[in-house]
Every structure is written in structure tokens, then in C-alpha cells.
Backbone bond lengths (Angstrom), bond angles and torsions (degrees), N, CA, C in turn:
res aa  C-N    CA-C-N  psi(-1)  N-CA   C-N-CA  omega(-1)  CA-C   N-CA-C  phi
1 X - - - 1.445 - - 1.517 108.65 -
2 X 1.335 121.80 80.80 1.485 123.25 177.69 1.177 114.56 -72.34
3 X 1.749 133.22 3.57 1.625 114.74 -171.05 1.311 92.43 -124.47
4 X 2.140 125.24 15.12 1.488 136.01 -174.24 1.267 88.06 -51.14
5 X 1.508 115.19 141.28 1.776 120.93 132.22 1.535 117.60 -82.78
6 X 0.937 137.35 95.41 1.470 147.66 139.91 1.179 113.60 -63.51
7 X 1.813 93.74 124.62 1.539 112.51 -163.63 1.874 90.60 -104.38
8 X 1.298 117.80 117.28 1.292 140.84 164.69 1.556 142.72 -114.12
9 X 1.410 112.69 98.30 1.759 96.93 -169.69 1.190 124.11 -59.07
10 X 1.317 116.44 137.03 1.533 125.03 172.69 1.418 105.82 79.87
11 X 1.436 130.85 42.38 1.398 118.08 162.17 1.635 101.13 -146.37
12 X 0.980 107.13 124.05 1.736 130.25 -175.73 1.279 107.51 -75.72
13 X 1.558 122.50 -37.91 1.595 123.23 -157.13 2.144 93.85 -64.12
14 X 1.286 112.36 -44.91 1.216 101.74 -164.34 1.577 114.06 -88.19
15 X 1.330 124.70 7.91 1.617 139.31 161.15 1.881 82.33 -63.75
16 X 1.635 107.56 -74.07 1.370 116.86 -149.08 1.225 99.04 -41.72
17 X 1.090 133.42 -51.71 2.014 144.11 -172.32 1.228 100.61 -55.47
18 X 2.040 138.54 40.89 1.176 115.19 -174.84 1.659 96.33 166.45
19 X 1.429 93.13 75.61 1.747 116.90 -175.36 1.609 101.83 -20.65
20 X 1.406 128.23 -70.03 1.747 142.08 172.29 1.683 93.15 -10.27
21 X 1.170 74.23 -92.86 1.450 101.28 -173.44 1.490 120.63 -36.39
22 X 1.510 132.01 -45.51 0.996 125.76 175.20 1.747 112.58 -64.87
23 X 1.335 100.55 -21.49 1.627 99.85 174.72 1.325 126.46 -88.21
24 X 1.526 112.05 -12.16 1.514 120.88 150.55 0.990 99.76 -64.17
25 X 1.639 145.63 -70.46 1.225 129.35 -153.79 1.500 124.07 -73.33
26 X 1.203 118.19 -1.71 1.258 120.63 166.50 1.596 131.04 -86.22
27 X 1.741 91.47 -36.08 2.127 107.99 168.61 1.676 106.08 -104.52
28 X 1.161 110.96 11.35 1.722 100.20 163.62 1.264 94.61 98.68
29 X 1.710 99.73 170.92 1.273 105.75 167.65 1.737 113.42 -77.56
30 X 1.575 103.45 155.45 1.785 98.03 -151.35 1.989 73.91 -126.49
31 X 1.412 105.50 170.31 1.684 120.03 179.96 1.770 99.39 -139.72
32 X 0.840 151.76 116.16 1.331 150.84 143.54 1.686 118.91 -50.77
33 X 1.086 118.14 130.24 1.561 134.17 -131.52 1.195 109.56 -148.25
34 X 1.697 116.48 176.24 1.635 105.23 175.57 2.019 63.63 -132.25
35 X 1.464 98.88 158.54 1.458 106.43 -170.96 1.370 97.83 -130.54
36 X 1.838 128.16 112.60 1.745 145.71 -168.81 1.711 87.24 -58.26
37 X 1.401 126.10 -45.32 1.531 126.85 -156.88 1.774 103.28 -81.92
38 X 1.100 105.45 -43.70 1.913 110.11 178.46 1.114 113.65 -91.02
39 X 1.390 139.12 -29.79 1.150 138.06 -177.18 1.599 126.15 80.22
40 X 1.669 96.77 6.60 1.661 84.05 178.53 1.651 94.07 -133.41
41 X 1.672 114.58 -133.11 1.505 107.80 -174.79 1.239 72.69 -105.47
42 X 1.982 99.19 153.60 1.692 106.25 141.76 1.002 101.96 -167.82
43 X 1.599 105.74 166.30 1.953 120.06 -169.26 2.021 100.14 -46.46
44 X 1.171 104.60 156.87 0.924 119.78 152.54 1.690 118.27 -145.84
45 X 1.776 94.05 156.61 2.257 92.56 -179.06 1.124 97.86 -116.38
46 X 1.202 123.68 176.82 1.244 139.70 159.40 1.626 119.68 -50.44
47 X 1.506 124.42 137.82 1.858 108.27 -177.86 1.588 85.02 -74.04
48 X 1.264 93.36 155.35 1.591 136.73 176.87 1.724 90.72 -78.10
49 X 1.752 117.50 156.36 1.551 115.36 146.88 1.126 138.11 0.80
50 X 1.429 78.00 -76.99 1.818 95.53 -160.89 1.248 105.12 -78.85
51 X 1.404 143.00 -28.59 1.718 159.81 162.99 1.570 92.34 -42.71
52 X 1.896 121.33 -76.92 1.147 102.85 -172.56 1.509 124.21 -74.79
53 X 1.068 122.64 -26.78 1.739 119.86 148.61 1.797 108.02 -9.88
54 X 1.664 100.57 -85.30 0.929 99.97 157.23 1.519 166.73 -18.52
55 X 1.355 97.65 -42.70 1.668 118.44 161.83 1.039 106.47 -82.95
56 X 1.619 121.84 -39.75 1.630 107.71 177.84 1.385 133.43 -67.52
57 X 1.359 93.88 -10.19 1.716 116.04 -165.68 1.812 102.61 -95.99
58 X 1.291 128.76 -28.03 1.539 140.77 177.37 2.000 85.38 -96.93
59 X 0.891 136.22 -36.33 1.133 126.06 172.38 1.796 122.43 -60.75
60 X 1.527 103.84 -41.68 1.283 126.49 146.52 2.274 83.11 87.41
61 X 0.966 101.01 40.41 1.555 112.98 -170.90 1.420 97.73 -120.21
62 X 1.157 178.02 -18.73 1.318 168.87 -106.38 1.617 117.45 -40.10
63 X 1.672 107.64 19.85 1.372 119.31 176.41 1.686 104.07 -162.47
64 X 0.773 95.23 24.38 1.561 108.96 177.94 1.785 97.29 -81.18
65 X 1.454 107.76 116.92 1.884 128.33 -169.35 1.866 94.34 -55.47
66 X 0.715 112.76 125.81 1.527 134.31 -170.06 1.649 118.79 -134.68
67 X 1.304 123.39 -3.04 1.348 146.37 175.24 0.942 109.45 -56.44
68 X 1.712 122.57 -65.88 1.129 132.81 -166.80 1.488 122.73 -96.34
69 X 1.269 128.76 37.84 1.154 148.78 145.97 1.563 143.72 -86.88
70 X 1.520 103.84 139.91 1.570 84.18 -156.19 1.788 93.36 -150.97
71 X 0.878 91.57 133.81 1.419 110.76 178.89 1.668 148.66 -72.45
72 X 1.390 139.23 102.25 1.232 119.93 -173.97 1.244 129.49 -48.31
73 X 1.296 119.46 138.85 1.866 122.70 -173.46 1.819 98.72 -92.82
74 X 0.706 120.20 -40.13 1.718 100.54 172.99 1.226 124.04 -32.82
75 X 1.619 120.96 111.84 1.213 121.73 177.92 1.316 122.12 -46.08
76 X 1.656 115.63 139.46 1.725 116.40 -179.51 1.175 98.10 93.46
77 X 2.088 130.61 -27.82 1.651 104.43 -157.52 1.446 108.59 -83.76
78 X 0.915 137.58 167.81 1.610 137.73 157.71 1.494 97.71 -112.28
79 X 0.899 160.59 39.53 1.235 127.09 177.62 1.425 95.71 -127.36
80 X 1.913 88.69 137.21 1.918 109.71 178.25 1.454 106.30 -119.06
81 X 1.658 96.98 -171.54 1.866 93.15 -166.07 1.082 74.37 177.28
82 X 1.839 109.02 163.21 1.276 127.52 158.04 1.303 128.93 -51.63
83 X 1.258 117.30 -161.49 2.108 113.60 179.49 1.738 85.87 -89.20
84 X 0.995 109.79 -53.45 1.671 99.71 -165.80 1.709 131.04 -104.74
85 X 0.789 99.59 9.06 1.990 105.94 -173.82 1.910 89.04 -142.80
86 X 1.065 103.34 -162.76 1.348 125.90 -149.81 1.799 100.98 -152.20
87 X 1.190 115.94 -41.46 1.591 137.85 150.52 1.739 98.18 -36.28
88 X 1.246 102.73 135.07 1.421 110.28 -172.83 1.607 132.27 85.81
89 X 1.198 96.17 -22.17 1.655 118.71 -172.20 1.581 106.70 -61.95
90 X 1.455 122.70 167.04 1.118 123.37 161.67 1.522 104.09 -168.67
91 X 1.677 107.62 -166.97 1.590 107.96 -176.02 1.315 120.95 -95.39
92 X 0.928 141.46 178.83 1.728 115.18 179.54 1.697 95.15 -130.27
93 X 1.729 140.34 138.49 0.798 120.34 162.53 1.618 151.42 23.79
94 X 1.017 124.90 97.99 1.214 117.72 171.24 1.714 114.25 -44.15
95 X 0.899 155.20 -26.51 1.568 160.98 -159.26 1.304 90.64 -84.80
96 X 1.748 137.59 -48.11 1.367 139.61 168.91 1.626 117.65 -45.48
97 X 0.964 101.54 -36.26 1.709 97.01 177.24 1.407 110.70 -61.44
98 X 1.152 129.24 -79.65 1.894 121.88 166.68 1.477 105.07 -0.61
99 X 1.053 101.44 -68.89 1.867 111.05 -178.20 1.543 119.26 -46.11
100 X 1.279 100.20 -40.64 1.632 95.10 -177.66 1.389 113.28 -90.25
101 X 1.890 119.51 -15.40 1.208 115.41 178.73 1.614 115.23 -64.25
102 X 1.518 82.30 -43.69 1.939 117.23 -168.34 1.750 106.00 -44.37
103 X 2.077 98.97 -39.52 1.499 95.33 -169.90 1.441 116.75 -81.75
104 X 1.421 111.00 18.31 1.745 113.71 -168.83 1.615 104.22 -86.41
């Protein structure tokens, strides 16, 4: 099977053999979503640091679980959520938007 994907930790050469894939590995791992702010499906990543900093800090919890949050990639959106519900979600800062326009 020469066109197999074999999934292997810690080796890049066989991501590279597989355009998709090399573009996951460059923007992270991504989740497909229904998004409360856009209204349709779209990728979402994981929050960055300073994002869940953030949630913890409007959460006003300084241990408030922040792991499992993940963020819409549409430029301008703020809005995050858990891996699986939409329950829990919220907006993240206005100062974050710049950031997501900036990364287009």
C-alpha cells in the first residue's frame, strides 16, 4: 500500500507526504463545530495561554478547567466552547479579535 497514511509519533516526513495534513500540522489540531456567533459549522483550535488566562480571569476562578476549550478560527469571531456542547461557551475579549484578524 504505497499511498497508506500511517499514523506515527514523532515523525514529520509522513504528515509532509499529505498536503491536509501538513496544514493541520502547521494551525494545530482543528475540531469542526456549529459556531452560537456565525451560525453555521466552522474549524475551531484550542485557546492559546493568554485566551485561557483570560477566561479564567472574566471567570474570576484562577482554577476554573480551561483545557477543554477551543476556539472559532473565523476572523473577528471570539467565540469558544467546550470539545462537545456549546453549553459553557462564551466570548473572549474584545483585544483578541486584532489577533485573529492580524493572523489571516
Amino acid at each position: 500500500m504505497e499511498n497508506a497514511l500511517y499514523y506515527r509519533m514523532g515523525v514529520d516526513a509522513v504528515v509532509t507526504d499529505f498536503p491536509d495534513l501538513a496544514a493541520i500540522a502547521r494551525r494545530g489540531l482543528m475540531i469542526r463545530r456549529a459556531c452560537r456567533t456565525c451560525g453555521t459549522m466552522q474549524d475551531f483550535r484550542k485557546l492559546n495561554e493568554e485566551e485561557r488566562a483570560a477566561v479564567r480571569a472574566e471567570k474570576k476562578d484562577p482554577r476554573h478547567y480551561v483545557d477543554n476549550l477551543w476556539r472559532c478560527t473565523v476572523p473577528g469571531c471570539l467565540w469558544y466552547q467546550p470539545y462537545l456542547h456549546t453549553d459553557g461557551g462564551g466570548t473572549l475579549p474584545e483585544r483578541f479579535k486584532e489577533e485573529a484578524t492580524a493572523a489571516e
